[in-house]
N, C-alpha and C positions, 0 to 999 in steps of 0.2 A: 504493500500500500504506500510504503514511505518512496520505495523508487520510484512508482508510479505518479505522484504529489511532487517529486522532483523535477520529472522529465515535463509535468505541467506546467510548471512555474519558469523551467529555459523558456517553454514556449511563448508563453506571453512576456518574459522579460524581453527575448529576442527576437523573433521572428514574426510578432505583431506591431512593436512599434517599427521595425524595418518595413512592413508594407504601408503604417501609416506613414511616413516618412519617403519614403519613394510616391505615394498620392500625391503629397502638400507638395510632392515638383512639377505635378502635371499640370499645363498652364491652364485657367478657366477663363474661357471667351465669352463671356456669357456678357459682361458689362463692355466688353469690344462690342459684340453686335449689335446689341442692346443702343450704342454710340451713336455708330455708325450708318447702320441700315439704313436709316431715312435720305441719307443721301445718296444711297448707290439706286441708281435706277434703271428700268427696263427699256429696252430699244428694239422698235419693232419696223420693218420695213414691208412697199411695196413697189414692183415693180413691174415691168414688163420681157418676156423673154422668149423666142421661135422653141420650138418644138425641137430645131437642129441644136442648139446649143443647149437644149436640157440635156438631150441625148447623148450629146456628141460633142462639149465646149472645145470651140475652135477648129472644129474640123467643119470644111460646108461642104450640106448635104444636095445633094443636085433634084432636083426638079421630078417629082414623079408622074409620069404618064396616065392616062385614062385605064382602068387596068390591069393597075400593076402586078396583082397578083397576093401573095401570101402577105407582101411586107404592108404593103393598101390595108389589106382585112385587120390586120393586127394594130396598126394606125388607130383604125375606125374601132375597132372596138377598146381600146386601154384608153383612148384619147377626144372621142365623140366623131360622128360625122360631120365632112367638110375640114376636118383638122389637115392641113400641111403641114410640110416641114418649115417654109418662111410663116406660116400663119402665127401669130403671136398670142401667148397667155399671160395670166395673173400669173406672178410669181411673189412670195413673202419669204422675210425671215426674222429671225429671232437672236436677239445680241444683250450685250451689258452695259454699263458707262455708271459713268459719275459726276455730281454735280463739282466743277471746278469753283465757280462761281458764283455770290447770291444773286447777280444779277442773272442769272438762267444758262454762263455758261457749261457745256455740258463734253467730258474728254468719252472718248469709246475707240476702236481700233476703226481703223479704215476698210478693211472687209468687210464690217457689218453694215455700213451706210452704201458702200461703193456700187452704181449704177442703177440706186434707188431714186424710186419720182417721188416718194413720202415718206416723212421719217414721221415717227411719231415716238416722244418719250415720255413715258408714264413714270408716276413717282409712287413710292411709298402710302401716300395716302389715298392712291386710285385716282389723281390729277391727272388728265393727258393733254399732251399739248404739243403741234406739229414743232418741229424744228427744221431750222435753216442749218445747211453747213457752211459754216463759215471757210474751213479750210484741210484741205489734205494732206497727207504726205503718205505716199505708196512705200519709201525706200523705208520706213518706220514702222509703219501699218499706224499709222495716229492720224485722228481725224476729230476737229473741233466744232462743235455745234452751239444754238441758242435758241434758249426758249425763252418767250415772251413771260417771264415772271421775275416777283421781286423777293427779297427775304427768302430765300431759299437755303435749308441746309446745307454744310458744307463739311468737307474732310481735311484732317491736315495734313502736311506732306512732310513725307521723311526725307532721310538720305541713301540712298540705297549703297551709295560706294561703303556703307559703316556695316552691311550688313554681313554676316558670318555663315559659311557651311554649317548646320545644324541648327541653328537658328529660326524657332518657331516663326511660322506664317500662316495667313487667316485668308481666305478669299471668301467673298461673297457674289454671287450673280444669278444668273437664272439658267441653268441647266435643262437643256430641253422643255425649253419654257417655263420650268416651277420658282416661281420667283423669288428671290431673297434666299436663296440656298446657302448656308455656310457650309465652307470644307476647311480644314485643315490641316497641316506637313509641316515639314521643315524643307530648308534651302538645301538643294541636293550639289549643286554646283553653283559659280560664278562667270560672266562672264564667255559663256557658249555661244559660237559663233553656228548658225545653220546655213547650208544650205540656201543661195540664191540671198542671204542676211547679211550684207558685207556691213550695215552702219548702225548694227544693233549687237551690244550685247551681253547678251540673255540670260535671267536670273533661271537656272533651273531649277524646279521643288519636284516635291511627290504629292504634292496637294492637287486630289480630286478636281480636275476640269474638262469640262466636256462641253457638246454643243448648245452653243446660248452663254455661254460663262463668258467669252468673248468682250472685251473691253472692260469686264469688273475689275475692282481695284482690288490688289494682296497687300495686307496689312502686316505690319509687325506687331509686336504684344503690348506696345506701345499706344497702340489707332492709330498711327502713322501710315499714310499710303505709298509701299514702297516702291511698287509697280504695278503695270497693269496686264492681266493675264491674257496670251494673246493664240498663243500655239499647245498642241499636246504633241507628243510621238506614239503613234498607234497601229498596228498590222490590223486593226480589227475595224475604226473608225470611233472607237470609243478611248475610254480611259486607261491606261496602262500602267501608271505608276510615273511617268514622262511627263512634266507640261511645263511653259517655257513665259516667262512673263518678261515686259519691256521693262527695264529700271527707269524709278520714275523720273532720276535725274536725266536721261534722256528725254523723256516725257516732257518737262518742264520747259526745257529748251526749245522742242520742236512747238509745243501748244506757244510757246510766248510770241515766235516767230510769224505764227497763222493766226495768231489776234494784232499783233502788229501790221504784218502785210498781207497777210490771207497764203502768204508760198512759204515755202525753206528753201536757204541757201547753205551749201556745205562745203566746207574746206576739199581743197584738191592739190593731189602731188601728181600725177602723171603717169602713172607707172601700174603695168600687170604686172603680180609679186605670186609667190608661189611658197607651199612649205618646204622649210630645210628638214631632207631626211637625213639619216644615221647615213648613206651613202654617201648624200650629196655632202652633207659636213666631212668627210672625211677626204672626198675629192677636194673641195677647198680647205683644208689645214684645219679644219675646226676640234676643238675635244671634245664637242658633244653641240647635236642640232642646237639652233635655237635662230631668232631673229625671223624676215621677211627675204627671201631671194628674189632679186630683182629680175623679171624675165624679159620686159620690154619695158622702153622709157617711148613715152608717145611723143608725135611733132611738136614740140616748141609748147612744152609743156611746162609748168615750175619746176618739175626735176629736173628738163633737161637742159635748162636756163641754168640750173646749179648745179651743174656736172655728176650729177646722178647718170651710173652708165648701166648695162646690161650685165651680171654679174656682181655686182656690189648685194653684200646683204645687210639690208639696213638692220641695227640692235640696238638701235635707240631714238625717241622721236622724244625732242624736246624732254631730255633727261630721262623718258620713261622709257623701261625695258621691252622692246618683243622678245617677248617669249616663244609664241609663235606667231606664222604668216597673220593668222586674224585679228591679231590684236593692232595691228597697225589702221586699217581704215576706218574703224572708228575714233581713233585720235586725230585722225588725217580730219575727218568728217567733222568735230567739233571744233578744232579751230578757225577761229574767224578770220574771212577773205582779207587779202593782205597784208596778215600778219607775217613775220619772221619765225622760222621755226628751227631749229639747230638736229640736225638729221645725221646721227653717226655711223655711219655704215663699214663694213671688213672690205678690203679690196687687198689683192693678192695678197690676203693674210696679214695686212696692216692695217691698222684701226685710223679712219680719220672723219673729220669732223666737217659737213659743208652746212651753208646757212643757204634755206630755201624761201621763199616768197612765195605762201602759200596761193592757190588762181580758187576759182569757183568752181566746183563741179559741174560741167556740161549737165544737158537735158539728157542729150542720149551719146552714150559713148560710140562709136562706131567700128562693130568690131574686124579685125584683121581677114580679110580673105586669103587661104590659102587654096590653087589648085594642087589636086590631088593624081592629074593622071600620070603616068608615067610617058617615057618616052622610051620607043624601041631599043635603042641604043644603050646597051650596057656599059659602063666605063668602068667600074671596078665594085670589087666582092672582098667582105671583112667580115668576119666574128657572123655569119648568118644573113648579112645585109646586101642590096646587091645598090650602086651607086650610079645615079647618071647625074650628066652635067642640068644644070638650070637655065629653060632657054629665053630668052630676054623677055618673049610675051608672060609666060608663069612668073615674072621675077615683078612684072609689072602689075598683071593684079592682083600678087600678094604684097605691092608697096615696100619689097624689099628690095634693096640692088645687088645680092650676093647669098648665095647658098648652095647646099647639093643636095638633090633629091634621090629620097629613099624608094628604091622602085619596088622592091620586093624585101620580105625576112622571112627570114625557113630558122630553123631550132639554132639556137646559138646565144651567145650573151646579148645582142642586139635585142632579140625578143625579151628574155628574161629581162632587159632596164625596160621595159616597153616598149619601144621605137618599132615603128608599125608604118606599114606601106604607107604613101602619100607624105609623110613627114618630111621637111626641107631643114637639113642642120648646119644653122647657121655660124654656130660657133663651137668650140671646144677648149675645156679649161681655159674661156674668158678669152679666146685668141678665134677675132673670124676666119672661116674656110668659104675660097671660092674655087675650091673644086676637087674630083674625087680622090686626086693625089693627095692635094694639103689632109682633105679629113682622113686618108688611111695615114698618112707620113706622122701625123701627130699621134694617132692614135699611136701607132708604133714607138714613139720617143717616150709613151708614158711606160714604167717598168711594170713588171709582169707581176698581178693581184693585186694592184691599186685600183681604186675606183676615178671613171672620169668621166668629169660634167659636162654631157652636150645637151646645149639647145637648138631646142627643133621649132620649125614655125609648124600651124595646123591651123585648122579652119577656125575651130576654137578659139585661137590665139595660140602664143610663145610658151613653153614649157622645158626647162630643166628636167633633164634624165642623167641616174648613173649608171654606167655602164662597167661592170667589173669585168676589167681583163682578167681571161684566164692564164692561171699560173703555168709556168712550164713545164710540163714535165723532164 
């Protein structure tokens, strides 16, 4: 009985106040949302949209005859009679936001408003009220609105640069419509660059978002709105445990820009950059990747006005480190037109320092044509690759004046760095080649199982490869 009364008394000495005590850490958002809510609001659109583009965005669909047969019948029946593929329907959806402003302004992402004829956003108390866009920004997904009202609740805004990996986060929105949903996670990463995202970047958590959550604001345990939730990662179209929010210090910037002018303008250096891999660091003298490699410096661009060349990896942008390629164009992106910016890049493995004058970002960049066909004529074979000369017309509408073209790869180290038919390689370890002697002659002078950096021009654009010579036996 007495061991028995022992083994009771460890228990509640020890392993009751250890789970009280692990509770009292778990954070309670009850007085967050309770804050909050009234100002995150719902955003609902409508629009107009062909039957082709439900079906098929971006692809057009041709004209069906009198007819047609099985694809007609199936038409008419999922979609009514008389329906085309130019014929046009209702199309709606369903998004987030928040009031920025008491005077009715209103932030949410730009794919929930984008090529909508009506907005309309509902508040908290069941108010609805059409909204005007004031202003967009694609390269962001941030998009500012206003509603005709006054004294409107509002949220306050954090600093997202202060925020930490594990560090609790709160989002609220409306999930498949159900409004005012809270979720909660922690910050799973910082600073994630995606995919087609070069001027964002992206706070990642594991906080519950899904379709409709779109433009709500994610809070810290603070009320502070730290970003706004914009993306998830999903194989299935739903939640994953993935989702990607704008930092709102971003946020602030772009929304002050489209209440000031209704546009954004963004910092510009000139240059397609690419990541340094574990090869290509070693091809240039590096002791481990890091920085942005420079692959092309565009015409009469700020880089190329400050001797920024093709080859240079920049590892610093106005004191701050690249770590990697993505971390440069959003710092590019933030700084203001005209400014001076100190840009220290590695060049044949010595470190030096140029001062650039930042330009504006173009509208639309215009990217590099490369052709791809070959020419009959063979001029020389290395490592898998078969080489012919570049003839003045191809060199012309890929706007370069020197390269050699890749006509064929069969199994060899050329394949394994990737170098793939149609490529034109322009340079090697930092030295241009115009022709198939110079690119086999260098290749040759480098020693046997070093790695060596060529760039190739593509339709694409410019891209860094390394090529591991094999060793000799």
């Amino acid at each position: 009985m007495r061991k028995y009364l022992f083994k009771t008394l460890i228990f509640w000495l020890f392993l009751v106040p250890f789970s009280n005590a692990s509770a009292t850490h778990l954070p309670d958002f009850t007085e967050l949302v309770e804050a909050a809510g009234p100002a995150v609001v719902n955003i609902s659109t409508t629009g107009k949209a062909s039957l082709a583009e439900h079906i098929a965005p971006g692809i057009e669909m041709p004209e069906l005859p009198e007819g047609a047969g099985p694809l007609e019948d199936w038409i008419k029946r999922f979609f009514g009679e008389g329906q085309g593929f130019g014929e046009e329907f209702d199309t709606s959806s369903l998004g987030s936001g928040f009031i920025f402003t008491a005077d009715g302004y209103v932030v949410t992402n730009y794919h929930v408003v984008k090529a909508a004829d009506e907005i309309v956003v509902r508040l908290s108390d069941r108010r609805e009220f059409k909204a005007k866009l004031i202003g967009f920004d694609p390269k962001s997904d941030i998009a500012l609105l206003q509603i005709d009202a006054k004294g409107l609740p509002t949220l306050k805004m954090g600093d997202s640069s202060k925020l930490k990996v594990g560090e609790w986060v709160l989002a609220i929105g409306s999930p498949f419509g159900f409004d005012y949903s809270a979720t909660a996670g922690i910050v799973s990463a910082k600073g994630r660059s995606l995919p087609n995202e070069n001027y964002v970047p992206f706070i990642q958590t594991d906080v519950a978002i899904n379709p409709g959550n779109s433009g709500g604001p994610l809070f810290n345990l603070d009320g502070e709105v730290v970003g706004i939730n914009a993306q998830i990662y999903s194989q299935t179209g739903g939640f994953m445990g993935v989702s990607f929010a704008i930092p709102i210090n971003v946020v602030l910037d772009i929304v002050d820009q489209l209440k000031t002018s209704g546009h954004v303008t963004r910092g510009w250096l000139g240059v397609y950059i690419q990541e340094v891999t574990r090869q290509l660091a070693e091809s240039f003298g590096m002791d481990q990747p890091r920085g942005a490699l420079v692959a092309q410096v565009m015409e009469d661009s700020p880089a190329g006005k400050a001797g920024i060349k093709v080859g240079d990896i920049i590892l610093k942008f106005n004191g701050q480190k690249i770590v990697r390629s993505a971390d440069l164009p959003p710092m590019v992106g933030r700084t203001q037109v005209g400014q001076k910016a100190k840009v220290e890049v590695l060049r044949g493995g010595k470190p030096m320092t140029l001062l650039v004058t930042i330009g504006q970002l173009p509208d639309e960049e215009k990217p590099v044509q490369a052709k791809t066909e070959a020419q009959d004529k063979k001029l020389g074979q290395l490592y898998g690759m078969t080489l012919s000369e570049l003839s003045a017309e191809q060199a012309a509408e890929m706007a370069i004046d020197h390269g050699v073209l890749v006509q064929s790869v069969e199994a060899g180290a050329a394949r394994d760095a990737g170098i793939r038919a149609g490529d034109v390689i322009v340079m090697i370890q930092q030295k241009q080649v115009k022709s198939s002697k110079e690119v086999i002659d260098a290749i040759k002078a480098i020693p046997a199982g070093n790695s060596i950096a060529i760039l190739v021009q593509r339709k694409s654009g410019p891209v860094f490869l390394a090529l591991k010579k094999p060793k000799t036996k």
